[in-house]
Steps between C-alpha positions, in 0.01 A plus 500: 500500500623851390580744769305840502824660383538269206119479409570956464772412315368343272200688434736786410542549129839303411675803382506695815676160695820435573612239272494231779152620568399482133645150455296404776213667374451383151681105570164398774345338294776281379649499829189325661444290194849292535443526899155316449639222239802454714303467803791408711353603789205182515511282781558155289788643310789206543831448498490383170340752345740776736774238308397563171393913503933482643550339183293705286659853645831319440427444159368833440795713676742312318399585157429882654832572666680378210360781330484742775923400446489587128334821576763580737797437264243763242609747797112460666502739776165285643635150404841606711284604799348144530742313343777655809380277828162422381474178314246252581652195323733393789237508784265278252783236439605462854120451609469239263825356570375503837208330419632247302329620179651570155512849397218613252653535140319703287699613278301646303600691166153616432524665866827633433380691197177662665742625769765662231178620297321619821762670726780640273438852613574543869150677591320169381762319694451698846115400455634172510686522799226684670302211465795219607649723798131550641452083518751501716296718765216224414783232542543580843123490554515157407808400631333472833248261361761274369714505755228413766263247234848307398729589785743658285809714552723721290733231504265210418315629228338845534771726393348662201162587729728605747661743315680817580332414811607784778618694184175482284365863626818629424522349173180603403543859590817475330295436172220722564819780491586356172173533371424843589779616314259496211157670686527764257585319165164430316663290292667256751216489677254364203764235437609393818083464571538268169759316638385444805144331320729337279692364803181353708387334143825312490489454859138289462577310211798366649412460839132378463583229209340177578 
């Protein structure tokens, strides 16, 4: 449920936001609609399934960070600012190493392509992150779940929910700085909005596949 500050915000026409505020704003609907076919948070999710959405994310972030580390040899200003210390790949291998599972393989050259087509210019690509840095505020959410439905640690298998744990405030705020940098550019804005919709599409048809 939206806050009473949130709910203002976005009832505010898009252009007068911040662009945090604006992402937020015009991504709800997409937002909830991968929340609701994800439905992590049901009370007969299993192991299994917690096994296999690892794998999935695996599968994805491989395929993404490799081009998140083309963009940054292109001289990406946004790719750099993820690609530094905040790479999900390791935390998904070591929580399925940890759980005994192979590591999702997508590779996917189809997926590879949308992501080169998609997020070439870095305003698209901040939507992007906007949308991958803010699951990880959702991550921690359900990191409590996991770690109390499958008595899981950091160390045994919930590393990627975990997170930036004590960090992900910080980190987020860190972003949100990044992002404002471009309040004022109508431009950047429009595409980074695009990006972010284009992000939460890829997002639920790689994460929801049957």
């Amino acid at each position: 449920m939206l806050s009473s500050m949130e709910s203002d915000c976005e009832d505010a026409p898009v252009a007068t936001l911040s662009l945090r505020d604006a992402l937020r704003a015009a991504t709800r609907a997409e937002h909830d609609d991968i929340e609701n076919r994800m439905n992590l948070a049901r009370e007969d999710y299993t192991r299994e399934e917690y096994g296999q959405l690892l794998q999935r994310y695996h599968a994805f972030y491989e395929v993404f960070e490799a081009f998140l580390s083309e963009r940054v040899r292109a001289s990406s200003r946004v790719a750099d600012f993820y690609y530094r210390d905040r790479r999900k790949v390791p935390w998904l291998e070591s929580d399925l190493h940890a759980l005994g599972l192979p590591r999702g393989s997508l590779r996917d050259a189809a997926l590879a392509d949308d992501l080169r087509e998609q997020f070439a210019d870095d305003a698209r690509l901040l939507g992007a992150l906007y949308v991958v840095e803010g699951s990880m505020l959702g991550g921690a959410v359900l990191a409590k779940q996991f770690k109390r439905r499958f008595e899981l640690t950091a160390q045994s298998g919930l590393q990627f929910f975990t997170g930036y744990g004590a960090d992900t405030k910080a980190r987020w705020m860190d972003l949100q700085q990044l992002l404002s940098q471009y309040d004022d550019d109508a431009r950047a804005r429009s595409e980074a909005i695009e990006g972010a919709r284009r992000m939460f599409q890829l997002f639920g048809q790689h994460l929801t596949a049957s």
